[in-house]
DSSP file (Angstrom, degrees, kcal/mol; ACC not computed):
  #  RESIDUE AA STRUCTURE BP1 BP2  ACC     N-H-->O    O-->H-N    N-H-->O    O-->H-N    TCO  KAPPA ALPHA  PHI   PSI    X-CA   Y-CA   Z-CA
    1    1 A X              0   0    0      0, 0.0     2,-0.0     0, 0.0     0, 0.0   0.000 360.0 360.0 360.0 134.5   49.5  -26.2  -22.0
    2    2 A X        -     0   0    0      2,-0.0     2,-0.5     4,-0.0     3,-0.0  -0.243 360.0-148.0 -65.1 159.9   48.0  -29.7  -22.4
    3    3 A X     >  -     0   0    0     -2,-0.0     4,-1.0     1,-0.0     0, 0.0  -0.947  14.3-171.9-122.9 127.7   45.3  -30.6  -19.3
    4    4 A X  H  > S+     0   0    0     -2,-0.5     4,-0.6     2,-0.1    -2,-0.0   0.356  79.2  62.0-105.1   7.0   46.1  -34.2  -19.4
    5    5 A X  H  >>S+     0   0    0      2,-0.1     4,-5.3     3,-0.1     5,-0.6   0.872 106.9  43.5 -83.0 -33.9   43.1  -34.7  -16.9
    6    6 A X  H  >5S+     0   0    0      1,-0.3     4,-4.0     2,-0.2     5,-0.3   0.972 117.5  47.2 -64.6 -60.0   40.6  -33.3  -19.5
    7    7 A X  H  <5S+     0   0    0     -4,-1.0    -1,-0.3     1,-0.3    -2,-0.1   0.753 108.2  52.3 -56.6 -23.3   42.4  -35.5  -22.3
    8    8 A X  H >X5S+     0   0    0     -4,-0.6     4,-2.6     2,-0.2     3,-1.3   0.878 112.0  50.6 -98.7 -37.8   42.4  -38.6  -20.2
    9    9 A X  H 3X5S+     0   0    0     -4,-5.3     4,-0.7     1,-0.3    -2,-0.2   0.897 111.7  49.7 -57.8 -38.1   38.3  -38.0  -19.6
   10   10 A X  H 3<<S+     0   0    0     -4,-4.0    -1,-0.3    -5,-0.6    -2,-0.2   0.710 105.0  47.8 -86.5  -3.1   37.8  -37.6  -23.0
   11   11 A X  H <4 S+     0   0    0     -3,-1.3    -2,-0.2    -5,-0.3    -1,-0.2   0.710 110.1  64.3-105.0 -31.8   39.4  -40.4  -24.4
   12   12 A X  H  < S+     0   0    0     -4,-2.6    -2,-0.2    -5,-0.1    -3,-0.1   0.537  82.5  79.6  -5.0 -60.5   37.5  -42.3  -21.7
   13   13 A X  S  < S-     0   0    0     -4,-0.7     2,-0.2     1,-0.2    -3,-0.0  -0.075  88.6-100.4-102.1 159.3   34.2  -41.8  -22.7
   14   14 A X        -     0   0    0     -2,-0.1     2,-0.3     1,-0.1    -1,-0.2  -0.573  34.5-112.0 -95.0 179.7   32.6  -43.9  -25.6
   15   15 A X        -     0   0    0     -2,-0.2     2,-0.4    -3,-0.1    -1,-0.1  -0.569  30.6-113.9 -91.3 151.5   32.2  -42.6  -28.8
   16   16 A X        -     0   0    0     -2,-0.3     2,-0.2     1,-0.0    -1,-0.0  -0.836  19.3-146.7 -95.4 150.2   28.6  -41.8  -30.0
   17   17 A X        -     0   0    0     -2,-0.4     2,-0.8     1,-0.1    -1,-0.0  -0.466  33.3-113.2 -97.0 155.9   27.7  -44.1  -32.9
   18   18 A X    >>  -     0   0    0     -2,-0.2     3,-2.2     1,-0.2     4,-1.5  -0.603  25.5-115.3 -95.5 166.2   25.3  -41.7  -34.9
   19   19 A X  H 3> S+     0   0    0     -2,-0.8     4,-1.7     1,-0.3    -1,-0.2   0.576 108.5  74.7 -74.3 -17.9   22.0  -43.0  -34.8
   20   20 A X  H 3> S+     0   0    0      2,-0.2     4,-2.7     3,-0.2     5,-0.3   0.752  98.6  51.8  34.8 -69.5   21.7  -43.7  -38.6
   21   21 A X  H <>>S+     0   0    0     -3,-2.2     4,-3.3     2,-0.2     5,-0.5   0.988 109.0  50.8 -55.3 -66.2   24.1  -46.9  -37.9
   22   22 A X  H >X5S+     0   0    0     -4,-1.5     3,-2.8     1,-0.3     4,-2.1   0.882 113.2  47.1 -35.9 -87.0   21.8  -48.2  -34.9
   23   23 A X  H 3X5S+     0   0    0     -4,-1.7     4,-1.2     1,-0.3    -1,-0.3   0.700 113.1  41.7 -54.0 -29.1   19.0  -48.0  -37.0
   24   24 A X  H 3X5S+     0   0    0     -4,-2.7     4,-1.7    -3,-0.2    -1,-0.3   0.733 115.0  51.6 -77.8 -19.1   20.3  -49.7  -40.3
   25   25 A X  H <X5S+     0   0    0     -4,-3.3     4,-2.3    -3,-2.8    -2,-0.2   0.956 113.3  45.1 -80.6 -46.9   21.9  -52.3  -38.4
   26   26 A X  H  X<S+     0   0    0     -4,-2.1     4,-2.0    -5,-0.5    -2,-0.2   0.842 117.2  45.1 -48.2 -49.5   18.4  -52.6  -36.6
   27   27 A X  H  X S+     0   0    0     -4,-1.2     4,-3.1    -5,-0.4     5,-0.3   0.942 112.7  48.5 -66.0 -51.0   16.4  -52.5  -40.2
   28   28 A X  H  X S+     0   0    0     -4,-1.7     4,-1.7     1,-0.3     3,-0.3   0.933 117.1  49.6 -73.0 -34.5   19.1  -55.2  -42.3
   29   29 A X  H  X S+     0   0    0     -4,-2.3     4,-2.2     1,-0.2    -1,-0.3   0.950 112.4  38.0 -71.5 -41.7   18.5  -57.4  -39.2
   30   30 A X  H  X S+     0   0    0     -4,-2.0     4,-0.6    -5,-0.2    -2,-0.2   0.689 115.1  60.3 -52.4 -21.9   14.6  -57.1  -39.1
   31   31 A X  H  X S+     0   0    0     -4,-3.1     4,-1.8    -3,-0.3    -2,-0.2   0.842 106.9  49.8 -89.8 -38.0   15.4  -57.4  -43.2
   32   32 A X  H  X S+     0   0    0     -4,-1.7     4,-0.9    -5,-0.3    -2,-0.2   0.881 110.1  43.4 -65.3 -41.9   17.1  -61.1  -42.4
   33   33 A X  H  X S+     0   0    0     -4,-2.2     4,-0.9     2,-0.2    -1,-0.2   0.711 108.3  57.4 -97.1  -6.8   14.7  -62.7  -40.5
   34   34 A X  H >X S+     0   0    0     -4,-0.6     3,-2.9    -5,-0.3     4,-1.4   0.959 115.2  39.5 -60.9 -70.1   11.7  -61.7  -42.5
   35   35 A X  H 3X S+     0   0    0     -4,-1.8     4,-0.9     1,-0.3    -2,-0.2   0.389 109.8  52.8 -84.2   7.2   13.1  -63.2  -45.3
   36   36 A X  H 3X S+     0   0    0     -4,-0.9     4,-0.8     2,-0.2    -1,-0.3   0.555 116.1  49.8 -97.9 -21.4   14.8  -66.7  -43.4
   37   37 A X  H XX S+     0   0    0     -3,-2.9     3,-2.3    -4,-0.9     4,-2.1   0.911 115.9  48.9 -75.6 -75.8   10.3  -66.8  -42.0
   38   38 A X  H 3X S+     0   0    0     -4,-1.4     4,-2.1     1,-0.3     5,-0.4   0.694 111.9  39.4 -27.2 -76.5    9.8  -66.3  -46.1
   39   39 A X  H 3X S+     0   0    0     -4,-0.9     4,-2.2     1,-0.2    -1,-0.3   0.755 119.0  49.3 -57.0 -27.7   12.1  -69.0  -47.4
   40   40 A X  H <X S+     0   0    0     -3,-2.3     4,-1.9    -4,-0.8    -1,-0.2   0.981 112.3  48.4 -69.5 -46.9   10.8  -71.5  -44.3
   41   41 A X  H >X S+     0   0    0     -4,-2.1     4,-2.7    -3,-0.3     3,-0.5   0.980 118.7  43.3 -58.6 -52.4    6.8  -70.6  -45.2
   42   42 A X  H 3X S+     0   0    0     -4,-2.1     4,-3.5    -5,-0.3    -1,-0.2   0.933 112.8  49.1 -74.9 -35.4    7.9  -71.4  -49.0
   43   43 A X  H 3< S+     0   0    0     -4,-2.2    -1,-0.2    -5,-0.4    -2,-0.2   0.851 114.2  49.8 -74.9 -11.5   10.1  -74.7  -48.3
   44   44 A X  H <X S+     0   0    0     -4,-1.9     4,-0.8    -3,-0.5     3,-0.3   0.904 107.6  48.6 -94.1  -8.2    7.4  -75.8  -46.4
   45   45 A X  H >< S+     0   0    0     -4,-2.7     3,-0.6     1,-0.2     4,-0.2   0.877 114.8  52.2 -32.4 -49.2    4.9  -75.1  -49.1
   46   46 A X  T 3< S+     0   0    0     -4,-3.5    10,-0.3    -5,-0.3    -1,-0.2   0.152 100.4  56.9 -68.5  29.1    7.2  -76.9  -51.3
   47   47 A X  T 3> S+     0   0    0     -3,-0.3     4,-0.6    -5,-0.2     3,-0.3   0.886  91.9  65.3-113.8 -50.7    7.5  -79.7  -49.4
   48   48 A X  T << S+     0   0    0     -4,-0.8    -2,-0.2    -3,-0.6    -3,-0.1   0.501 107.1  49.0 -54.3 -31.6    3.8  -80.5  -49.4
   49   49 A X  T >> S+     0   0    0     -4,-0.2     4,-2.3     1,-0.1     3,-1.2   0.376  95.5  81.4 -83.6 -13.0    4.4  -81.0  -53.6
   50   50 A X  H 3> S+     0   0    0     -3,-0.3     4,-2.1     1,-0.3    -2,-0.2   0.909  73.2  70.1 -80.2 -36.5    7.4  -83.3  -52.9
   51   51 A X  H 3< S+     0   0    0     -4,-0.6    -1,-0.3     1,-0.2    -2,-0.1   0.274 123.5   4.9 -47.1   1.9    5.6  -86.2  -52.2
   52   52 A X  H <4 S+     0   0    0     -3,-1.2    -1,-0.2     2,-0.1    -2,-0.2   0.275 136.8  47.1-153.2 -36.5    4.5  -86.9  -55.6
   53   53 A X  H  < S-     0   0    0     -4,-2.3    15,-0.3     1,-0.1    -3,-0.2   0.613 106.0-132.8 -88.3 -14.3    6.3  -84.1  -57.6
   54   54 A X    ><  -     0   0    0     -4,-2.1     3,-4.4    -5,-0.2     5,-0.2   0.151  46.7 -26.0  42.1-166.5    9.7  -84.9  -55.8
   55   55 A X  G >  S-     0   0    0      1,-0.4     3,-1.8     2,-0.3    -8,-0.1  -0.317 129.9  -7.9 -72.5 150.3   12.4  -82.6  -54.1
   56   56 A X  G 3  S-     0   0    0      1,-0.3    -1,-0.4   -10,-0.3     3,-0.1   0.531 123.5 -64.9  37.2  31.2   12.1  -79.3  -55.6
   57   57 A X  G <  S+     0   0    0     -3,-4.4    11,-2.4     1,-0.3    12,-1.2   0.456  98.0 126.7 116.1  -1.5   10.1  -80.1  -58.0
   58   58 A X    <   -     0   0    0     -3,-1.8    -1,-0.3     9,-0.2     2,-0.1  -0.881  47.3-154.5-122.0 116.9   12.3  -82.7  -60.2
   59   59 A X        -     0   0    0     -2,-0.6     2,-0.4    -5,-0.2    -5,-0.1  -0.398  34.4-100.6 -82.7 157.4    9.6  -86.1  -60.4
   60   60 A X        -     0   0    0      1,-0.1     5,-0.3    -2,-0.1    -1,-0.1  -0.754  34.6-103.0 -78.0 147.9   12.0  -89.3  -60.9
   61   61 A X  S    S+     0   0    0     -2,-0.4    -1,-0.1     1,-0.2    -2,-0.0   0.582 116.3  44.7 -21.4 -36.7   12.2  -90.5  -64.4
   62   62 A X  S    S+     0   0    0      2,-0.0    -1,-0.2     0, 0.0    -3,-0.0   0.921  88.5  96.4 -91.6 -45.3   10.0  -93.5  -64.1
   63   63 A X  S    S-     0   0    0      1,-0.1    -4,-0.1     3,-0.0   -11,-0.0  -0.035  72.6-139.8 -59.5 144.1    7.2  -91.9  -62.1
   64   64 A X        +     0   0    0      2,-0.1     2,-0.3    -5,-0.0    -1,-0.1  -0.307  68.6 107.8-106.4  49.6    4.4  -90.8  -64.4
   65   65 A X  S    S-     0   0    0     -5,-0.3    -5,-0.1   -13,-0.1     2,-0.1  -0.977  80.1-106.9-126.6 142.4    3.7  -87.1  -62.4
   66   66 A X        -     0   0    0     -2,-0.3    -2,-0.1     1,-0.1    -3,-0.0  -0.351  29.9-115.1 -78.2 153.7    4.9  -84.2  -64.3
   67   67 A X        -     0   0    0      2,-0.1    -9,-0.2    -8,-0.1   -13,-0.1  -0.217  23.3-158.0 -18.9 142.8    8.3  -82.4  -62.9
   68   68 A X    >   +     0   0    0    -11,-2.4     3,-0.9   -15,-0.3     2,-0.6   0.305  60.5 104.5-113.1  -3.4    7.5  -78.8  -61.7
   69   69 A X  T 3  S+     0   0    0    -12,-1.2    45,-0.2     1,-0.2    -2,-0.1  -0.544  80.6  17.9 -67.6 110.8   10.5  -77.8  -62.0
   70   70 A X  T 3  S+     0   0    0     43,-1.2     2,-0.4    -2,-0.6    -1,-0.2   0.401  89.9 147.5 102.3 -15.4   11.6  -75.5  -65.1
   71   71 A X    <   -     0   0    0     -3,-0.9    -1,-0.3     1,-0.1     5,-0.2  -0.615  57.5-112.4 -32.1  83.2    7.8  -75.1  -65.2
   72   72 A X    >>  -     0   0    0     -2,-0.4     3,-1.7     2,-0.1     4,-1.6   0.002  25.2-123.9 -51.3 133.4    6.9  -71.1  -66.5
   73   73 A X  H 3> S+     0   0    0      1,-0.3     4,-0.5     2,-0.2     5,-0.3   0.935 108.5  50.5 -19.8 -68.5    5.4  -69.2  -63.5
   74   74 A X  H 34 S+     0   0    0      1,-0.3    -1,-0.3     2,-0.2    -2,-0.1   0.202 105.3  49.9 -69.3  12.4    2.5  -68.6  -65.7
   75   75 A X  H <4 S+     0   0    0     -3,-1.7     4,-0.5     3,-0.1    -1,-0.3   0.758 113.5  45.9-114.0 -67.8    1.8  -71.7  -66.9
   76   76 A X  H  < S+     0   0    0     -4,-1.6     4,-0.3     1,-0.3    -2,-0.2   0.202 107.1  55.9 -83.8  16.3    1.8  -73.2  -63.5
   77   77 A X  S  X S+     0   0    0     -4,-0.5     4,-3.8    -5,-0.2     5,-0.5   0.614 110.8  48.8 -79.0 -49.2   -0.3  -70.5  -62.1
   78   78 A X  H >> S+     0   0    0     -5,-0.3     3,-2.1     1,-0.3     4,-0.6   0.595 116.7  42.8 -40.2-103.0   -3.0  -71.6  -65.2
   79   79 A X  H 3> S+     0   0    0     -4,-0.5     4,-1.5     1,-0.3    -1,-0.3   0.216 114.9  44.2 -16.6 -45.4   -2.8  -75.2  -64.2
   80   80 A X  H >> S+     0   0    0     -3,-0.3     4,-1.1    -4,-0.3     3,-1.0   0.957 114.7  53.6-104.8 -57.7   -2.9  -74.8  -60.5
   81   81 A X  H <X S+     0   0    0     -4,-3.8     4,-1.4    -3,-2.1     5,-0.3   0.849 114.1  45.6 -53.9 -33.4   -6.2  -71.9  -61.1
   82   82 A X  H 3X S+     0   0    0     -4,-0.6     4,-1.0    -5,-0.5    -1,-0.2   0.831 102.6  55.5 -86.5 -22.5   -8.0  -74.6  -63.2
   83   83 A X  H << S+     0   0    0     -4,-1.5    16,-0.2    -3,-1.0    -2,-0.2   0.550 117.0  42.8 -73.8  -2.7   -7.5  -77.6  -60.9
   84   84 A X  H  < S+     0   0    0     -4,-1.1    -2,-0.2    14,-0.1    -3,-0.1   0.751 130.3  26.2 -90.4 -19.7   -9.4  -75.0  -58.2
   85   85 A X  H  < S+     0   0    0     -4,-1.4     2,-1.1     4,-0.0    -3,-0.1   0.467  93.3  90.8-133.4 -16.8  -11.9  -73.8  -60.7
   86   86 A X    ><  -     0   0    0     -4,-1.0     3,-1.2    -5,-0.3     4,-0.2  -0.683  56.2-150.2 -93.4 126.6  -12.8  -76.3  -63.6
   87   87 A X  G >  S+     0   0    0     -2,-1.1     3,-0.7     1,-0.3    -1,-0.2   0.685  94.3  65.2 -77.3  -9.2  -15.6  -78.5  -62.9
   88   88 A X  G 3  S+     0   0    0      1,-0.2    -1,-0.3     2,-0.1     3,-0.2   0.564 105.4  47.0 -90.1   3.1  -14.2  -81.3  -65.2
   89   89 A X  G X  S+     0   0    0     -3,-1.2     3,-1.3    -7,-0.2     6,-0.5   0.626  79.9 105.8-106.0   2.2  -11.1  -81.6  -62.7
   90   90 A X  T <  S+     0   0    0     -3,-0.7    -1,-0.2     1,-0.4    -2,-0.1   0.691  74.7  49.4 -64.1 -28.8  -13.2  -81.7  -59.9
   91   91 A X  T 3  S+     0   0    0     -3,-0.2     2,-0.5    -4,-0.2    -1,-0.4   0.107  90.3 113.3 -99.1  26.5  -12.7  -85.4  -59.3
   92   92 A X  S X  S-     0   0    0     -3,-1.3     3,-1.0     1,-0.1     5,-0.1  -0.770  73.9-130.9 -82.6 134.7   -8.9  -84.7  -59.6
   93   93 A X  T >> S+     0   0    0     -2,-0.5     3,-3.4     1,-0.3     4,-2.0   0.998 111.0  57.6 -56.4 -73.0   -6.5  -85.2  -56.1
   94   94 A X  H 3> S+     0   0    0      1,-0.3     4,-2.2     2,-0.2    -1,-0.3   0.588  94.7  57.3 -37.2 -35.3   -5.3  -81.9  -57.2
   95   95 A X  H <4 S+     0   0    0     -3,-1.0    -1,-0.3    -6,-0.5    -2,-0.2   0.209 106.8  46.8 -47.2  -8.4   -8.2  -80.4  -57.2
   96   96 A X  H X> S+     0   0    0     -3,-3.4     4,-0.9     2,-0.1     3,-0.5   0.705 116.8  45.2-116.5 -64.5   -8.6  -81.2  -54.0
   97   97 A X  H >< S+     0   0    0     -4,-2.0     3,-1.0     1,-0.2    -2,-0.2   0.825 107.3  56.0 -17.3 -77.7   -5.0  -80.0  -53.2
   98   98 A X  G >< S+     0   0    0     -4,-2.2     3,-2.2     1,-0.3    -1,-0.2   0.562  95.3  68.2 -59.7 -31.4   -5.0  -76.7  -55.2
   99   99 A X  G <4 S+     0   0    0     -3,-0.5    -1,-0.3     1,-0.3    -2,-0.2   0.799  92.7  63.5 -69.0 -13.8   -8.2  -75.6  -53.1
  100  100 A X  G << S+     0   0    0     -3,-1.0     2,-0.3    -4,-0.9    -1,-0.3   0.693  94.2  92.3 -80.9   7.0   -5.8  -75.4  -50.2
  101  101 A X    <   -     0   0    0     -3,-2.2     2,-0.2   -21,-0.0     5,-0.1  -0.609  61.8-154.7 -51.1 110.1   -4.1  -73.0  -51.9
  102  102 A X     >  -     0   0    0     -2,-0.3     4,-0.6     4,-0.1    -2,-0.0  -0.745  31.2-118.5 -77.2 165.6   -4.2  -69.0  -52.2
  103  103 A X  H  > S+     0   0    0     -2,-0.2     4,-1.0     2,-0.2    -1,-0.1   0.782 117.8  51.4 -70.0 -23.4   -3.2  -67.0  -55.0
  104  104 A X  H  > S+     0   0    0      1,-0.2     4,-3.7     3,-0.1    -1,-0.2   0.979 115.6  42.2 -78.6 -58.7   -0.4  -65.3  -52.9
  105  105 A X  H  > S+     0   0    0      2,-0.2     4,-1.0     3,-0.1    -1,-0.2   0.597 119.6  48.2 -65.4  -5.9    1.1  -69.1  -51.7
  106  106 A X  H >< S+     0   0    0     -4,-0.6     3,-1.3     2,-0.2    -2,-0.1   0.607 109.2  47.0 -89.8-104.5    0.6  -70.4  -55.7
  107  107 A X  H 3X>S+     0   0    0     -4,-1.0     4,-3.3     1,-0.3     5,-0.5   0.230 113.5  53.9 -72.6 -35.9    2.2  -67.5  -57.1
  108  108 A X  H >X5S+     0   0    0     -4,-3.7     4,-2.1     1,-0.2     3,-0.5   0.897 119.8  40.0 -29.9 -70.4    5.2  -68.4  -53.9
  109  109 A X  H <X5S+     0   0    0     -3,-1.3     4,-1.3    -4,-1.0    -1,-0.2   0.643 108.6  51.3 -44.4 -61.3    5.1  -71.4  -55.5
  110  110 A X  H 3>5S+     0   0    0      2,-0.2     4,-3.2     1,-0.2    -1,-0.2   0.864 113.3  51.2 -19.3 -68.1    4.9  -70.8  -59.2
  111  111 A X  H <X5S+     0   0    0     -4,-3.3     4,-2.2    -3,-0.5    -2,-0.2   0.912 112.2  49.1 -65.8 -40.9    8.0  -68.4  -58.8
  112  112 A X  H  <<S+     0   0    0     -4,-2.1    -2,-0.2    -5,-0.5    -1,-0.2   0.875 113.9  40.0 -56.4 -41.2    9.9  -71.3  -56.9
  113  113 A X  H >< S+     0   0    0     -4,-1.3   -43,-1.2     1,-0.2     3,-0.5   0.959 107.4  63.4-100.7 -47.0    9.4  -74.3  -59.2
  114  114 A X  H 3< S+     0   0    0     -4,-3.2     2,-0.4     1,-0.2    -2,-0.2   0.783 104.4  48.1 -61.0 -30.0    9.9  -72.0  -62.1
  115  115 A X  T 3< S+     0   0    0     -4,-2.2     2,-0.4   -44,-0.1    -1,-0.2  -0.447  83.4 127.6-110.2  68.9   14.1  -71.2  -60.8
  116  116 A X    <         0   0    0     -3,-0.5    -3,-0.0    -2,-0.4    -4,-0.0  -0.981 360.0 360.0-134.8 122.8   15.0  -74.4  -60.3
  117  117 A X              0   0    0     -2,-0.4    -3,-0.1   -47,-0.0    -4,-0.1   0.377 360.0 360.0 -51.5 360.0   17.8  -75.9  -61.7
């Protein structure tokens, strides 16, 4: 014989979600908004080069400042390390720039200009 009070309590009740779920769902959201703070820190880095380098990196055709765009990482890590460091660039506006720099926000940077269409 069926107890139809028993069944009606039990269907009632919520189901437990096993704790696993909670906690990935918990992780992939903490995982989103790290990396929407990352991409804002790095578009405004980039942003700070747009005024002379233009948006993303792509200079207009007539302006005589280079594109950064398409740039190799490692190449525009060099360039960026020598306007902080080489005393014959010292009277360079870049030089001046690049010391506001750190290695972790060039390398942002570096990697950014370098995957750009």
């Amino acid at each position: 014989m069926i107890d139809h009070a028993s069944a009606t309590n039990h269907s009632a009740r919520p189901r437990a979600r096993p704790a696993w779920l909670l906690t990935t769902c918990l992780a992939l959201a903490s995982l989103a908004d790290a990396q929407g703070a990352a991409t804002l820190e790095l578009r405004s880095l980039a942003a700070g080069c747009s005024a002379c380098h233009g948006t993303n990196g792509h200079s207009k055709a007539q302006a005589s400042l280079p594109s950064l765009a398409h740039l190799p990482a490692a190449y525009f890590m060099a360039r960026m390390r020598a306007f902080r460091e080489d005393d014959k660039l010292a009277t360079s506006v870049m030089a001046q720039i690049a010391k506001g720099y750190d290695d972790h926000q060039l390398r942002q940077l570096a990697e950014f200009y370098a995957s750009q269409p």
